[in-house]
C-alpha positions in Angstrom: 199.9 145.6 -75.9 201.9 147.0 -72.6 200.2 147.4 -69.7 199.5 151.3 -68.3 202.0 152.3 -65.5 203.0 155.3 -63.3 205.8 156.9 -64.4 206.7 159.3 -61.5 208.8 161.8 -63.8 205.6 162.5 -66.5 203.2 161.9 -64.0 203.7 164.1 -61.7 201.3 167.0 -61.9 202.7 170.0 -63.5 205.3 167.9 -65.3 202.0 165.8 -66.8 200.8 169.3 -67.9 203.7 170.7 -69.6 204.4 167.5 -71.4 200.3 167.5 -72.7 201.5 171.7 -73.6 204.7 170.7 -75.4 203.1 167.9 -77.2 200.9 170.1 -79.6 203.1 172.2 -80.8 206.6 172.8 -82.2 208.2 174.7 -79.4 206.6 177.1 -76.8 207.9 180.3 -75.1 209.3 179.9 -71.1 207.2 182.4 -69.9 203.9 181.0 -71.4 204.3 177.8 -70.0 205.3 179.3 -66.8 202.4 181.7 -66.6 199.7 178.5 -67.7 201.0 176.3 -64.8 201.0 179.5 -62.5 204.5 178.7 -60.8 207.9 180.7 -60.5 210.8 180.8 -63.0 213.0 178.0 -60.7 210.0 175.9 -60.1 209.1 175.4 -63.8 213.4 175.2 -64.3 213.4 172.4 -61.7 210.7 170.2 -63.9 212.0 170.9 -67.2 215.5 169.7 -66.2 213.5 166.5 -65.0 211.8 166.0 -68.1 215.5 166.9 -69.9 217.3 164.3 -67.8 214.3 161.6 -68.8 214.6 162.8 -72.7 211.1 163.9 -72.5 212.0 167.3 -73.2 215.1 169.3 -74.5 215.5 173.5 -74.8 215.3 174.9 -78.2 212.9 173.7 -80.3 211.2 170.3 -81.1 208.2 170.6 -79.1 210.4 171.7 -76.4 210.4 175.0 -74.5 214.4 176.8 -73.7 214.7 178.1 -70.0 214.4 181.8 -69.0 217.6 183.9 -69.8 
């Protein structure tokens, strides 16, 4: 069994909550996410394109959530 670690890209703590969002369900609306974590349209942007560039989460579909626009 592997050990637990940090990972500072999931970890972090409105990442870690949209990844536990996005994990239940098949895809979920920008603007629900955003108005859950209670941050602005470039702040959610900025950690989705984290998890993106980690492949922990992609726009359009698959448990995933598109940007605004």
């Amino acid at each position: 069994m592997t050990e637990p670690r940090y990972d500072a890209v999931i970890h972090a703590p409105n990442r870690l909550q949209i990844c536990a969002m996005l994990a239940a369900v098949d895809s979920m609306e920008f603007s629900r996410v955003r108005e859950s974590l209670g941050v602005s349209d470039s702040v959610l942007s900025k950690h989705l394109k984290v998890l993106e560039g980690a492949g922990d989460a992609s726009p359009g579909g698959e448990g995933k959530t598109p940007p605004p626009g």
